[in-house]
C-alpha positions as CSV (number, residue, x, y, z in Angstrom):
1,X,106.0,146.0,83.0
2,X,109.5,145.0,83.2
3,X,110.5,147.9,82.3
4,X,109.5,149.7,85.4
5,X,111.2,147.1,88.0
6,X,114.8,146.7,86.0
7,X,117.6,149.0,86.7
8,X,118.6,148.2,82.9
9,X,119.0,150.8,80.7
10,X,116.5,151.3,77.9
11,X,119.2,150.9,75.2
12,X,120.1,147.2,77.3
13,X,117.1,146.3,77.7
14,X,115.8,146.2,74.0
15,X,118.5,144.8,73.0
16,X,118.5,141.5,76.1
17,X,114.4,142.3,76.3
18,X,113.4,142.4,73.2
19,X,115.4,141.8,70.0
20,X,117.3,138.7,71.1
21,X,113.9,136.8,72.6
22,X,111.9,138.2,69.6
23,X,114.2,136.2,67.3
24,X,114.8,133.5,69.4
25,X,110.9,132.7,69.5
26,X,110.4,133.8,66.0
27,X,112.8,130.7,65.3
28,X,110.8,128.5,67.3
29,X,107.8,129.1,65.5
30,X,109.0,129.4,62.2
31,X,110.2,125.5,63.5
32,X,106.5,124.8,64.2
33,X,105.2,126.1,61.7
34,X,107.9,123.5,59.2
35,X,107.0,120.6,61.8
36,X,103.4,121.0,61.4
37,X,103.6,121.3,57.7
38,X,105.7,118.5,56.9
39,X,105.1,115.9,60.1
40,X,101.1,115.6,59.9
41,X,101.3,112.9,62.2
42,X,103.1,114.6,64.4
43,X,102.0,117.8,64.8
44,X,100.6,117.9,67.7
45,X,103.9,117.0,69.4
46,X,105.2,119.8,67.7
47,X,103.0,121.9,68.9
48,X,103.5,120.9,72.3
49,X,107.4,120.8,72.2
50,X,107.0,125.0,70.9
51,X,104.7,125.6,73.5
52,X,107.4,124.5,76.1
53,X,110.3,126.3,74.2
54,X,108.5,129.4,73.8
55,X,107.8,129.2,77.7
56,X,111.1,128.2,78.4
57,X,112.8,131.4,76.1
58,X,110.7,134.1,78.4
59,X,111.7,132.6,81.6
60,X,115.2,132.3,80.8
61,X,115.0,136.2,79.3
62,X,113.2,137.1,82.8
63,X,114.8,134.8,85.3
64,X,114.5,137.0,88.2
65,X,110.7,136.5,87.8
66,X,109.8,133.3,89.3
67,X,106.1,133.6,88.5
68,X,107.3,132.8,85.1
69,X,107.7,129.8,86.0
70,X,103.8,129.0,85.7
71,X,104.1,129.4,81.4
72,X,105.5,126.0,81.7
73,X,101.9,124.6,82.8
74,X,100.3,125.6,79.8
75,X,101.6,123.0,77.4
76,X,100.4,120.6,79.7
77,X,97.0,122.5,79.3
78,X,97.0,122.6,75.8
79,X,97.5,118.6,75.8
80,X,94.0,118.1,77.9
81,X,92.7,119.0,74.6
82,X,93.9,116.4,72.6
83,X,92.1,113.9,75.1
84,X,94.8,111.0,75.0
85,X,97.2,110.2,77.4
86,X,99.9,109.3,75.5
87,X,100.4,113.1,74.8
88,X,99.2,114.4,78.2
89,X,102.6,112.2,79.8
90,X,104.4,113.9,76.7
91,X,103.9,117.3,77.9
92,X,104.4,116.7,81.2
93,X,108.2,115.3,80.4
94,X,108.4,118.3,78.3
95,X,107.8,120.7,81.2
96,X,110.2,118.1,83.5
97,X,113.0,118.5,81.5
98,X,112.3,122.3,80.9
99,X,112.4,123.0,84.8
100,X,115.6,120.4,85.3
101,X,117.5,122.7,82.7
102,X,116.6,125.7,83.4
103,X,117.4,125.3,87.1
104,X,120.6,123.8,86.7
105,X,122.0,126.1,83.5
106,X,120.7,129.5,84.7
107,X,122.6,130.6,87.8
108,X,120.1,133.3,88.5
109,X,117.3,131.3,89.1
110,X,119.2,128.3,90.9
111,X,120.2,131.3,93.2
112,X,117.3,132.7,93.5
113,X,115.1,130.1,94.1
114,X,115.1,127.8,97.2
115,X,115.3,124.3,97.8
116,X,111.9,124.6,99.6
117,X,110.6,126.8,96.4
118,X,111.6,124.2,93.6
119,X,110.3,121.0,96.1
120,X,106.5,123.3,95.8
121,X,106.6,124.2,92.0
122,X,107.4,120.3,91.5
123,X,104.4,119.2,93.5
124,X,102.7,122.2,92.1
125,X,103.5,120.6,88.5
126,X,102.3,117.3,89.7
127,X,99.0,118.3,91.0
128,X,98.1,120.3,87.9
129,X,99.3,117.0,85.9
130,X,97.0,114.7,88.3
131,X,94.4,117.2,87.9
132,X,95.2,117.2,84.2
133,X,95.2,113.2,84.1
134,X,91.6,113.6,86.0
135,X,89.9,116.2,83.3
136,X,90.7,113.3,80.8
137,X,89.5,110.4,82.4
138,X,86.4,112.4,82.8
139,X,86.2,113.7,79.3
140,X,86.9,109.8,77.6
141,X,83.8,109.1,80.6
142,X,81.6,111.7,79.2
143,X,82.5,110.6,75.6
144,X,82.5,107.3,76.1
145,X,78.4,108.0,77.2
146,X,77.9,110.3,74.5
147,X,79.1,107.5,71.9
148,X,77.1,104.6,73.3
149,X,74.0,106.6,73.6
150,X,74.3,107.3,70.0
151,X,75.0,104.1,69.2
152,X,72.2,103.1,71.0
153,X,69.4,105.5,69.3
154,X,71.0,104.5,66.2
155,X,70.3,101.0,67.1
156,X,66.7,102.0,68.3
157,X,66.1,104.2,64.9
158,X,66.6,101.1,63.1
159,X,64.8,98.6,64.6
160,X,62.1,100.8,64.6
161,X,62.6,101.5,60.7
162,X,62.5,97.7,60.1
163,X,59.2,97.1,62.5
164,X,57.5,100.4,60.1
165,X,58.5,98.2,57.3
166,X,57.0,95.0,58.8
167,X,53.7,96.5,59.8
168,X,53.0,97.6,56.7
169,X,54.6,95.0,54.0
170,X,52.6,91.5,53.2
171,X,55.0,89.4,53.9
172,X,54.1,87.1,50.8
173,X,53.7,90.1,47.9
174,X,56.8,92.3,50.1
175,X,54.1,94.9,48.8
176,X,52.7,96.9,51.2
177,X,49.6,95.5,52.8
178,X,45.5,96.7,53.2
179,X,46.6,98.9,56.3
180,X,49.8,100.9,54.5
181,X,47.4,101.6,51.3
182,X,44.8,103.5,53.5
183,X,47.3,105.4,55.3
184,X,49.0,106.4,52.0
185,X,46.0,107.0,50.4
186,X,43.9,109.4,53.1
187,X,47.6,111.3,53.2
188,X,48.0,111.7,49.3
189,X,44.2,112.0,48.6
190,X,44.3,115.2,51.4
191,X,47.3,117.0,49.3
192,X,45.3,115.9,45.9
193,X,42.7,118.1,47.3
194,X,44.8,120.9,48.0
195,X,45.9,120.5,44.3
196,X,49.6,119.5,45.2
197,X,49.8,116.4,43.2
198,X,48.0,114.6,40.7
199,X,46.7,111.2,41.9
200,X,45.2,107.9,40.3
201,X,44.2,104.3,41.6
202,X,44.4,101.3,39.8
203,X,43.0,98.2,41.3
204,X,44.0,95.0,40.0
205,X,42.9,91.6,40.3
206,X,43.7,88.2,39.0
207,X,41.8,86.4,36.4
208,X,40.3,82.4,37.9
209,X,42.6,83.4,40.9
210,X,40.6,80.7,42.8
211,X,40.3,78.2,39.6
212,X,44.4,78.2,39.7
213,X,44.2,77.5,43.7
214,X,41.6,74.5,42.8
215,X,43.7,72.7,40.6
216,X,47.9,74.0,40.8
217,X,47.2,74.2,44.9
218,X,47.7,77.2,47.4
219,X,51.3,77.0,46.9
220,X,51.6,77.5,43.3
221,X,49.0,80.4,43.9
222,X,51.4,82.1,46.1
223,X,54.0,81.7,43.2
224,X,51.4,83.9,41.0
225,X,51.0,86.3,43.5
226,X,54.7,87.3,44.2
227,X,55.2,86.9,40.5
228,X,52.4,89.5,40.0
229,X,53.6,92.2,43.0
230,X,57.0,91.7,41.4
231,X,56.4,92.7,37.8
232,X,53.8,95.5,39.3
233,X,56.7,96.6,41.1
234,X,58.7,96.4,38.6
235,X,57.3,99.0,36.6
236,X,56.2,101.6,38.8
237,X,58.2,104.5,40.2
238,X,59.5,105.6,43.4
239,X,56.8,107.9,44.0
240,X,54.1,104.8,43.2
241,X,52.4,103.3,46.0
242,X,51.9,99.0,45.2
243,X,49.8,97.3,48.1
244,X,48.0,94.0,48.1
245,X,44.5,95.1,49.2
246,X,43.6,91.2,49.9
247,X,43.2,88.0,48.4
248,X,44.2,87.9,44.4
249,X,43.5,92.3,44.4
250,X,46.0,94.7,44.5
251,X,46.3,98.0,44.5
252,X,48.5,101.2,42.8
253,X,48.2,104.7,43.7
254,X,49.8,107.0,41.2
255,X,51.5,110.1,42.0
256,X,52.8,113.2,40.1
257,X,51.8,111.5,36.7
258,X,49.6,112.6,33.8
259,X,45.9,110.3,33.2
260,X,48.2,109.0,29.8
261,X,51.1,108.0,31.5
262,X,49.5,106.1,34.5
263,X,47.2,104.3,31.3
264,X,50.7,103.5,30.0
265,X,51.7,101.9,33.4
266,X,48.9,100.0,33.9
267,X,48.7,98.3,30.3
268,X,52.3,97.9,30.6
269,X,51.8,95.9,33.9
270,X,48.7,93.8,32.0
271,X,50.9,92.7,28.9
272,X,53.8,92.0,31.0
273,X,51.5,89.7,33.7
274,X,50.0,87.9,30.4
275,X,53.0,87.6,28.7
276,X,54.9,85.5,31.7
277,X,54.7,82.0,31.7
278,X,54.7,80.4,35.8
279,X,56.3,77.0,35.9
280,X,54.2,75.9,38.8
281,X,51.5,76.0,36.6
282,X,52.8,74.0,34.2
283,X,54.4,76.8,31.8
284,X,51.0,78.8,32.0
285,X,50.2,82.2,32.0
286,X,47.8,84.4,34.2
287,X,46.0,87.4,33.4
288,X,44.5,90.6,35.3
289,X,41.9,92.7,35.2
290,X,42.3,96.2,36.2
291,X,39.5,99.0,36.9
292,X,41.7,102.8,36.8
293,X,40.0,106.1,38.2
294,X,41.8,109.6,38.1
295,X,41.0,111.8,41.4
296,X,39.8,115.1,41.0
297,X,39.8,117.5,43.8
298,X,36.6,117.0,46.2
299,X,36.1,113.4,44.8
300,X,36.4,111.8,48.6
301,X,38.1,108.8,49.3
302,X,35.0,106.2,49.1
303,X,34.0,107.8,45.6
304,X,37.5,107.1,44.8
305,X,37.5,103.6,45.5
306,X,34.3,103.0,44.4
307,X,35.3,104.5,41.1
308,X,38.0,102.0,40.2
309,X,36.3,99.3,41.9
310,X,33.2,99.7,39.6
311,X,35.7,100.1,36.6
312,X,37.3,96.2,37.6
313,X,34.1,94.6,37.5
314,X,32.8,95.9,34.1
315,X,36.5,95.0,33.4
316,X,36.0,91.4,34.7
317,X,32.1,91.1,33.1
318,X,33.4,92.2,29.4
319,X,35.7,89.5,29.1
320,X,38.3,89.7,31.9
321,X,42.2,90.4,31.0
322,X,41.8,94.5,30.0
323,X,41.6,97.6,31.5
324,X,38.6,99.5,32.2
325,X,38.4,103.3,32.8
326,X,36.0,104.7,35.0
327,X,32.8,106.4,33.9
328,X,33.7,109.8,35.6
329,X,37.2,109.6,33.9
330,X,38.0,112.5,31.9
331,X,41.1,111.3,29.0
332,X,44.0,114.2,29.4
């Protein structure tokens, strides 16, 4: 386009027009491109500093063109990006001492330009800067928002986590309680029936529960309890369900296991419990009785239950620490 308004001849004006800006920026970037490699910290400084040399080359090439003038607001642009003050006021003395020198080094444009015209482009430059200085007070506001309402919902999300957890732990057993079981169990029995997963339900209960309160007292009973839930817990995976269903009785829902392997479980639990010795009784040892029913698709819930709960009481009539299968248990 400047080609059509300069009296300069074609052979002048690639040579002022084109070759000697085209290296002159070429250097400038080649400098940026250095800066940004080897000054992490500081590239965005860099960056800044070659947008206002880059700005500064083409108005000095085309000095007759004040409108040129206006590629020294885009660093100052660019900056609002980078949301921080610090390099906001960095670009802005950048674009300062770019003006200063190119109006008192290039006699063209001193010329050219009034005293009237360099008074508006500097309160041009500092209305875009307040303008500038507004767009990030109002972007820190925004993100300033943004950040505490995430902090917040986080806050929220986790106290609402931890009151889950409450409402359905027992705060003696830290198993889950009566009301966590029944919501675990309709949801698992429902994808048991769609043949998804393999489920079983063990129900345990301890041995003279209320002989041991009798004569050790409640609070050497609630030692046997925890001590149970924590051995139960110990040996059950993640995908196994431990509540205390109420009283001395807990009970296990099994997931994603084989009839063998939940057997396994279960006995493992009973040694363990009759092998530990509670030294609020005295160095004594409890032991369980435990009642285990597979569920087969179309079973129901109550026939579930009933199931294992029929299997604990032959289990506690024949003699009491042993586990009984139920009698519609089929042995993988």
């Amino acid at each position: 386009m400047f080609l059509f308004v300069t009296e300069v001849s074609t052979k002048d004006f690639i040579s002022l027009y084109i070759v000697k800006p085209t290296i002159i920026m070429a250097s400038i970037v080649l400098l940026a491109e250095i800066g940004v490699r080897f000054l992490p910290k500081l590239q965005d400084y860099v960056l800044i500093s070659s947008g206002t040399l880059l700005a500064s080359t083409a108005i000095a090439i085309h000095s007759s063109l004040e409108y040129l003038l206006f590629f020294l607001f885009f660093p100052i642009m660019i900056s609002i990006f980078y949301f921080q003050y610090k390099k906001l006021l960095y670009a802005i003395l950048n674009t300062a001492i770019a003006i200063a020198f190119l109006f008192t080094n290039i006699e063209s444009m001193h010329q050219g330009m009034s005293t009237v015209g360099l008074l508006s482009m500097i309160c041009i430059l500092t209305a875009y800067s307040c303008i500038a200085f507004g767009t990030i007070a109002r972007g820190r506001e925004v993100l300033m928002h943004l950040r505490t309402s995430y902090e917040s919902n986080q806050e929220l999300l986790v106290r609402n986590i931890v009151m889950d957890k409450l409402a359905k732990t027992d705060a003696l057993t830290d198993t889950y309680n009566h009301m966590a079981y029944h919501e675990f169990k309709d949801n698992l029995v429902e994808q048991a029936d769609n043949g998804r997963i393999s489920l079983h339900l063990a129900i345990l209960d301890i041995d003279n529960f209320k002989l041991i309160n009798d004569t050790y007292g409640h609070k050497a009973g609630d030692v046997v309890l925890r001590k149970v839930a924590s051995i139960a817990r110990s040996k059950t995976g993640s995908n196994d369900i431990v509540a205390r269903y109420g009283g001395e009785e807990f009970v296990l829902l099994f997931a994603e296991k084989s009839f063998q392997e939940v057997y396994d479980i279960v006995e493992e639990i009973r040694t363990s419990i009759a092998a530990t010795k509670h030294e609020a009784l005295k160095s004594l040892t409890v032991t369980v009785s435990i009642g285990l029913n597979p569920y087969f698709p179309g079973m129901g819930k109550e026939a579930f239950f009933q199931g294992a709960d029929a299997a604990l009481y032959e289990a506690k009539h024949s003699g009491k620490n042993r586990t009984v299968i139920a009698a519609s248990a089929q042995v993988e």
